[in-house]
C-alpha positions in Angstrom: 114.5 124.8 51.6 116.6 122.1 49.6 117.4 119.8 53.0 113.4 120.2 53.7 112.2 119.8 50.1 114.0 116.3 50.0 113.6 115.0 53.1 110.1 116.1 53.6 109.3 114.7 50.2 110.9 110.6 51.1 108.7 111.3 54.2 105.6 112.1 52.4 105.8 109.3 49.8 106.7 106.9 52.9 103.7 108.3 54.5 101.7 107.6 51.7 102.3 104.5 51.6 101.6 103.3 55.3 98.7 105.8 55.0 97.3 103.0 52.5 99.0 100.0 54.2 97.0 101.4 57.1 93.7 102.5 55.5 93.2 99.0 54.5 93.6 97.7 58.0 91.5 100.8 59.1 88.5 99.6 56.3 88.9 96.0 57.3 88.4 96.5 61.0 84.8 97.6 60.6 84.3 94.0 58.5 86.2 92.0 60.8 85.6 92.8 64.3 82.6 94.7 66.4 82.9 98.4 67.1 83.5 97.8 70.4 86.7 95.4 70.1 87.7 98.6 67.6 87.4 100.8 71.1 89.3 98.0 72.9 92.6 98.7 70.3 92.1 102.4 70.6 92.4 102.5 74.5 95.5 100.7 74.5 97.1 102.9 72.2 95.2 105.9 73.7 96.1 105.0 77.2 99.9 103.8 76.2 100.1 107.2 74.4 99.5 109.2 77.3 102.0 107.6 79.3 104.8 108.1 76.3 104.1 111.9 75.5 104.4 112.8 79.2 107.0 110.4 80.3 109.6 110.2 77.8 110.7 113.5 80.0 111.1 116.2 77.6 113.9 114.4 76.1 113.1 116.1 72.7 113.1 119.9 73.9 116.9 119.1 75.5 117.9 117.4 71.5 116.6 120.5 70.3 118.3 122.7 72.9 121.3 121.3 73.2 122.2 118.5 71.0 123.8 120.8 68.5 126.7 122.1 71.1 127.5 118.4 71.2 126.9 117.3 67.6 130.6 114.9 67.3 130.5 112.1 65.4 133.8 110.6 65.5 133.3 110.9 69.4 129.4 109.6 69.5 127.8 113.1 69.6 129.6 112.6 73.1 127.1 110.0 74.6 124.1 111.7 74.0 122.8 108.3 73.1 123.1 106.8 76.4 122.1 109.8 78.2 118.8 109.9 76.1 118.3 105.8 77.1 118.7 106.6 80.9 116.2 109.2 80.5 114.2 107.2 78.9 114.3 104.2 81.5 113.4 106.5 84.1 110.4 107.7 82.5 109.4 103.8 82.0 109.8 103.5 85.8 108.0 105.9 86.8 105.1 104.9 84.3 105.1 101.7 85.3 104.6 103.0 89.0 101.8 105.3 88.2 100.1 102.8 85.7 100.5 99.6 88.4 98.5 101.9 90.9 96.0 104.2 89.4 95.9 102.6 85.7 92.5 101.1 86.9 90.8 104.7 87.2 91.3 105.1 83.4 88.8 102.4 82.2 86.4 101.7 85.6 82.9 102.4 85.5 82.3 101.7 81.6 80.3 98.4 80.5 83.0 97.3 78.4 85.8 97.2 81.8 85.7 93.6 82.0 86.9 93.7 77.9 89.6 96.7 78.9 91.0 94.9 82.2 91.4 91.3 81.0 94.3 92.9 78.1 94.8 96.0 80.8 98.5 93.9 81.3 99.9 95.2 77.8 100.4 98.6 78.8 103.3 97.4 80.3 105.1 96.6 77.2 103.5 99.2 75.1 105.2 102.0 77.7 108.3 100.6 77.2 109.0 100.3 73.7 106.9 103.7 72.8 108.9 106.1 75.3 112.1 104.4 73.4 110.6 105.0 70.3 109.5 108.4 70.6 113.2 109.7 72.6 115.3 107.6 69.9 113.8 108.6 66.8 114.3 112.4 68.1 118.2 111.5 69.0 117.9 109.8 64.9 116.6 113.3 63.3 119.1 115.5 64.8 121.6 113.3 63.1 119.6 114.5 59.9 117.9 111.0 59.6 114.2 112.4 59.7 113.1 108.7 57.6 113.7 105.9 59.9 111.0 106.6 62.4 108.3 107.5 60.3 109.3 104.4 58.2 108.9 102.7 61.0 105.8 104.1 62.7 103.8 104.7 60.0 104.7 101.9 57.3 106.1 98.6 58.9 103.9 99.1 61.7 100.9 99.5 59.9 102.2 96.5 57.5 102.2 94.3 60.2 98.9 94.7 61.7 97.7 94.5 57.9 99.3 90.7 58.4 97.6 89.8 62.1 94.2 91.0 60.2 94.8 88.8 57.3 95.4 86.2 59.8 92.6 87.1 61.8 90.2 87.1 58.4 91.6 83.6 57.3 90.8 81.6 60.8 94.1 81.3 62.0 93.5 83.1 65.3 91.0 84.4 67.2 90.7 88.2 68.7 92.9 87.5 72.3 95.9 86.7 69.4 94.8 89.9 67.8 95.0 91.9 70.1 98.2 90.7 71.4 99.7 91.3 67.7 98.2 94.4 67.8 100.3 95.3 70.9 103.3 94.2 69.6 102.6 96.1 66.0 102.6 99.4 68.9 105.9 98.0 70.0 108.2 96.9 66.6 108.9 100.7 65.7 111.0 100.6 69.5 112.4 97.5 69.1 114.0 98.2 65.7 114.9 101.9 66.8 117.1 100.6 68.9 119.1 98.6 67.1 119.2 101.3 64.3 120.7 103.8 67.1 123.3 101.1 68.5 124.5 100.9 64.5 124.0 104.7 63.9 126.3 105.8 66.4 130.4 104.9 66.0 131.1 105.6 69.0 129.2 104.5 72.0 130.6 106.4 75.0 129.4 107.8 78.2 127.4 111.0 78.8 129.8 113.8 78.3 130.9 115.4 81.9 129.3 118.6 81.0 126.0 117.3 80.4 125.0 117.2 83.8 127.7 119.3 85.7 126.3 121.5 88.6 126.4 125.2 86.0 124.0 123.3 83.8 122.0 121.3 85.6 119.2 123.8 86.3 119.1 124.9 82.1 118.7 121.0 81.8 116.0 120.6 84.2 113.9 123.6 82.8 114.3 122.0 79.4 113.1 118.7 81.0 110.2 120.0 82.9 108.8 122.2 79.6 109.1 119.0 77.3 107.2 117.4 80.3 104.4 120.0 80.5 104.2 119.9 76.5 103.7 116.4 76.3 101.6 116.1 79.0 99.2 118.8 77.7 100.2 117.9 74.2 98.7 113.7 75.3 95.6 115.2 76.9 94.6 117.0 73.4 95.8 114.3 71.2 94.3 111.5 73.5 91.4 113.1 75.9 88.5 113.1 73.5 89.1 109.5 73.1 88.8 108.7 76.4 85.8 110.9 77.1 84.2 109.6 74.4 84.7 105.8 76.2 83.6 106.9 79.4 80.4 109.4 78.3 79.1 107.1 76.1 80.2 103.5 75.4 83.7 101.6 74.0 81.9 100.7 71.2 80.9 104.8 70.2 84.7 105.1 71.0 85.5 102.2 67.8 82.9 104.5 65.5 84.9 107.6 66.6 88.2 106.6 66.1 87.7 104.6 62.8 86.4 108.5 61.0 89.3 110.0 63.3 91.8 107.7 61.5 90.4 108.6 58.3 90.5 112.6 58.8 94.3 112.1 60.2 95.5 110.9 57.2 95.1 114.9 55.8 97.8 115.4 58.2 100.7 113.0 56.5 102.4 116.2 54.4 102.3 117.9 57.7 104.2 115.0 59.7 106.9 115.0 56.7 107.5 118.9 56.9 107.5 119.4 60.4 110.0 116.6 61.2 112.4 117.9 58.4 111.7 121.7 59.5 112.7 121.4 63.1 116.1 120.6 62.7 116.4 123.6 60.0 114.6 125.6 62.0 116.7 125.0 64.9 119.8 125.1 63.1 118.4 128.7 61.5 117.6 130.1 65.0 121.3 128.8 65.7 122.7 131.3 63.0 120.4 133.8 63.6 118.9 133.3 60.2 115.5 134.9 60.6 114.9 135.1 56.9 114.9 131.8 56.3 113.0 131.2 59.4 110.1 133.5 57.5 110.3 131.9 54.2 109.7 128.0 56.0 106.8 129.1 57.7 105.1 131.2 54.8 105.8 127.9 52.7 104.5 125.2 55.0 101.5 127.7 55.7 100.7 127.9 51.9 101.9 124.0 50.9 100.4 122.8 53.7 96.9 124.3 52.9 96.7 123.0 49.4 97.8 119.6 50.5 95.6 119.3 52.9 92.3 120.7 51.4 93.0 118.3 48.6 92.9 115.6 50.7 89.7 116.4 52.6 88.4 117.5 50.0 88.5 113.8 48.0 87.5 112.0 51.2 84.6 114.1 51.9 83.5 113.8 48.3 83.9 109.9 48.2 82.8 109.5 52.3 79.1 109.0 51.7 79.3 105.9 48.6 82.1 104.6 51.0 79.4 104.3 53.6 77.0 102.5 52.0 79.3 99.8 52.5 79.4 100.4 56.9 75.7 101.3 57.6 76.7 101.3 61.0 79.3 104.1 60.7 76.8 106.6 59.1 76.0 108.4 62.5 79.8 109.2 62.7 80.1 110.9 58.9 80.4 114.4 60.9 82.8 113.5 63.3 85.3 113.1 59.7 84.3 116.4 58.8 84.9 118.5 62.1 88.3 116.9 62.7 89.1 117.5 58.9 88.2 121.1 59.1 90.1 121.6 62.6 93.3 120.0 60.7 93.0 122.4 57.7 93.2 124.9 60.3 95.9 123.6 62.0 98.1 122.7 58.7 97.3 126.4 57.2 98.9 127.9 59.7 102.2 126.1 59.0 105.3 125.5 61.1 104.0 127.7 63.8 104.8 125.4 66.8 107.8 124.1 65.2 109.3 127.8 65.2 108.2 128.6 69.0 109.8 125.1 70.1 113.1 125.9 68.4 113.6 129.7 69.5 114.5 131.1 72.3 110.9 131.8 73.2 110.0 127.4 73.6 108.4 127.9 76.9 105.2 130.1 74.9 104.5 126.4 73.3 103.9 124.9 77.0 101.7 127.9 77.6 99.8 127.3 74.2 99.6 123.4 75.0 98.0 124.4 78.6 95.4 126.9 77.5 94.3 124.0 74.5 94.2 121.5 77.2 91.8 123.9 79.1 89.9 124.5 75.4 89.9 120.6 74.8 88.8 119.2 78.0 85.8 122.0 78.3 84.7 122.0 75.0 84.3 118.0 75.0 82.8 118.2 77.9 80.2 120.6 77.2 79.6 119.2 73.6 79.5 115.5 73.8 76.9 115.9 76.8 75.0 117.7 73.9 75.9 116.3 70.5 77.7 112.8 71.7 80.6 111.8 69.6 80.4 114.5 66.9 80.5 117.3 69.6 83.8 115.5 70.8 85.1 116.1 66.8 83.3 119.7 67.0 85.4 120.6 70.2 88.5 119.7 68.8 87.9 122.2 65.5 86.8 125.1 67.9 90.2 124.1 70.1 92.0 124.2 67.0 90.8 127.3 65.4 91.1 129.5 68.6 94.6 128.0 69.4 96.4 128.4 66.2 94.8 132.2 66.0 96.5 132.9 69.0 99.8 131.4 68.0 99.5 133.1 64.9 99.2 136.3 66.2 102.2 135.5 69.2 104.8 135.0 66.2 103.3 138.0 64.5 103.9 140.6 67.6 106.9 138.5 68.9 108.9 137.9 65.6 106.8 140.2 62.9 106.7 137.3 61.1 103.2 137.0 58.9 103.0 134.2 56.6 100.0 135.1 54.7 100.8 136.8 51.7 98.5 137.2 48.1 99.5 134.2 47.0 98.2 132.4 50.2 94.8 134.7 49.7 94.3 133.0 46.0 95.3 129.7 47.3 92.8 130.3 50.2 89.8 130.9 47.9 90.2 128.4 45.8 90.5 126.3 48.4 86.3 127.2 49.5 85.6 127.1 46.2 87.0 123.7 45.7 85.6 122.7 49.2 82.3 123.6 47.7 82.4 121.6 44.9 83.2 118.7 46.7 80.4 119.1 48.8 77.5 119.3 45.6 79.0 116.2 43.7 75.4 114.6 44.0 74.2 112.2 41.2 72.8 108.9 41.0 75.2 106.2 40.6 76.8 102.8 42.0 78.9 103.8 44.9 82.0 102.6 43.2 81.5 104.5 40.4 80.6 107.6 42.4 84.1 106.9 44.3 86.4 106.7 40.8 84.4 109.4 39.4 85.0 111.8 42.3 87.9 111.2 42.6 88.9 111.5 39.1 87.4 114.3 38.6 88.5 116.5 41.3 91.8 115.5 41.2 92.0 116.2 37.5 90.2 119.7 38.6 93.0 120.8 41.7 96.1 120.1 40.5 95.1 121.5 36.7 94.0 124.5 38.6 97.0 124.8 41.1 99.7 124.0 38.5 97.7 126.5 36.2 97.6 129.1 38.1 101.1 128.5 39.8 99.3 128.8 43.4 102.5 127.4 44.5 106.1 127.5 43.2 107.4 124.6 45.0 104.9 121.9 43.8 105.5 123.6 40.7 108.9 123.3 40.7 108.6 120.0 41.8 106.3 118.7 39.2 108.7 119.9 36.5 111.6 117.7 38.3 109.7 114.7 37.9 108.8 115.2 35.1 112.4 116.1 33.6 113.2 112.8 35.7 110.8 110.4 33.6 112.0 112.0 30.6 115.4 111.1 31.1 114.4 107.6 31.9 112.0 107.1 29.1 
């Protein structure tokens, strides 16, 4: 757990802070532009982002699978670098194809087309530098460097839409520029990945003979065309209820949507730190046949992940209505924070789950899982914006969640025997609904700022006294005592 502890720890704290580099552009949108120039960004990322998790063509499953066999780096890992840029170029090929011909049916028949079309043009761009991205920042963690993309993604990114806003704000352009630099903000994390790869790797040779000889070919496909069915099923969840919500109802419900979307995804920045860290080890575990460390990850990210993230939702939830009385607007969306929030509790309490399936020998079970939540996602959206608008679109991605991460839950348990809930995930678990409830009766009268500091005050004071208290979980504990051994020394 050392590598993950470390690793997972830089990634936290740099998510952290592009989680607040990106809040305040997140907060500032709602002041600066209307809601509906709010669903304008979101459908370029949302539409560029399908394109990317289908077309980067499974380039992650064949790292995964088979990077380690040619893990050389006085040789250049034996071109695996530009074997994953040709698969990479491809994929941009045939996204541009698809895109140039049907990209029209994504956005037509909504009142805000004429907004959509007139930057439709970027997706161009935005496919290219996000398939890099997303195929070179997997090559970058299975040399152990899990920091540079989510520096990348999640902080310099962030940082520079932060700047086009402030320019925005101040006069010095107008929304077309905007948008533009918000296209290229999409676009930086590629560029630089790039560059970082060229300089990464000592060696840059061609793709090793045996890569693509004729006895492995057919392995190479089938990891291909799994990675392909996961992201494509993995874009439609992540991406469809964005899009539905666009074309049900309008582009500016869509900007409403997204904005509380943002805010609940920001429970889920532990989560992004762990699981990058944990599939190389994980990988590398299955490698040695090292099932026991394989247990203790997952009933570690099930119980870290839990308290993480209920603290988190739990302090937004409790500050979410003073915050509002800033965005009267945004009120009708409060619930759509609260479904997603509760759906990603679920999904970070049940730990490394996918992250163990993808690595073993048993990574075509994630495909199926993706499928069957596509099904859930698409029918539940359906069925529930038509009845509740764009809080049955958060509703339908908690029930998706819940009934999705049961079943993978209970795979691993038949499958490996491996059960991650243990008493001291049972004690976490109730204090996390008793916490929960708390947050949910802080009620008094008071200036919204002051409700905000004193909320969050509070309850903060109130989890981590409890947690560290009651030692609900060694490693934070642990932790917590190194930095505070660390300060010592430096005091």
């Amino acid at each position: 757990m050392g590598i993950i502890q470390k690793q997972a720890l830089r990634n936290t704290i740099i998510g952290f802070f592009g989680a607040g580099v990106g809040a305040i552009s997140r907060i500032s949108m709602p002041l600066l532009i209307s809601e509906a120039q709010i669903g304008l960004l979101q459908l370029l990322d949302t539409i560029s982002g399908i394109f990317i998790s289908i077309f980067s063509l499974g380039f992650d499953q064949v790292l995964v699978r088979v990077f380690p066999k040619y893990r050389d780096e006085k040789n250049g890992h034996h071109g695996f670098l530009l074997f994953g840029l040709f698969i990479s170029f491809l994929g941009i090929a045939i996204s541009w194809l698809i895109y140039f011909f049907f990209g029209n049916y994504l956005f037509q028949n909504n009142e805000d087309s004429q907004l959509m079309r007139s930057f439709a043009f970027l997706i161009f761009p935005l496919i290219f530098f996000r398939i890099i991205f997303v195929n070179l920042d997997g090559y970058a963690r299975m040399l152990f460097n899990t920091i540079i993309g989510i520096f990348l993604e999640n902080f310099i990114s962030k940082l520079l839409l932060v700047l086009a806003l402030a320019a925005f704000a101040l006069s010095w352009i107008n929304f077309d520029y905007l948008v533009y630099l918000f296209a290229f903000t999409l676009c930086a994390p590629g560029m630089f990945i790039i560059i970082y790869a060229l300089l990464k790797t000592n060696k840059i040779s061609l793709p090793h003979k045996t890569l693509t000889q004729k006895s492995n070919r057919k392995q190479l496909y089938q990891y291909m065309l799994f990675g392909i069915l996961t992201g494509a099923s993995g874009s439609i969840v992540l991406y469809v209820d964005s899009l539905m919500v666009n074309k049900m109802i309008s582009m500016a419900a869509l900007g409403i949507y997204t904005t509380f979307f943002f805010a609940a995804r920001l429970l889920m920045i532990p989560t992004k730190g762990i699981n990058r860290v944990s599939a190389v080890i994980l990988a590398e575990s299955w490698s040695s046949n090292d099932e026991e460390n394989i247990q203790d990850v997952y009933r570690k990210s099930c119980l870290n992940q839990l308290l993480l993230g209920v603290f988190l939702f739990g302090i937004g939830w409790a500050c979410l209505d003073p915050a509002l009385v800033y965005l009267p607007k945004y009120i009708a969306g409060k619930y759509v924070f609260f479904f997603i929030g509760i759906g990603l509790l679920i999904e970070m309490s049940t730990g490394v789950n996918t992250a163990i399936i993808g690595t073993s020998e048993k990574y075509k079970y994630n495909t199926y899982f993706n499928l069957i939540l596509t099904f859930l996602v698409i029918m539940f959206n359906y069925f529930l914006i038509i009845q509740y608008g764009m809080i049955g679109a958060a509703l339908a991605s908690m029930l998706a969640m819940l009934v999705i991460n049961i079943l993978r839950w209970y795979y691993l348990y038949k499958t490996f025997n491996y059960q991650p809930f243990d008493k001291k995930f049972l004690k976490a678990f109730i204090f996390s609904i008793v916490f929960l409830t708390i947050c949910c009766c802080m009620n008094y009268s008071a200036t919204p700022i002051v409700k905000i500091i004193v909320n969050a005050t509070t309850l903060t004071i109130l989890f981590w006294g409890v947690v560290i208290g009651f030692n609900l979980s060694e490693d934070i504990n642990k932790w917590l005592l190194k930095m505070k051994r660390k300060i010592f020394k430096h005091s």
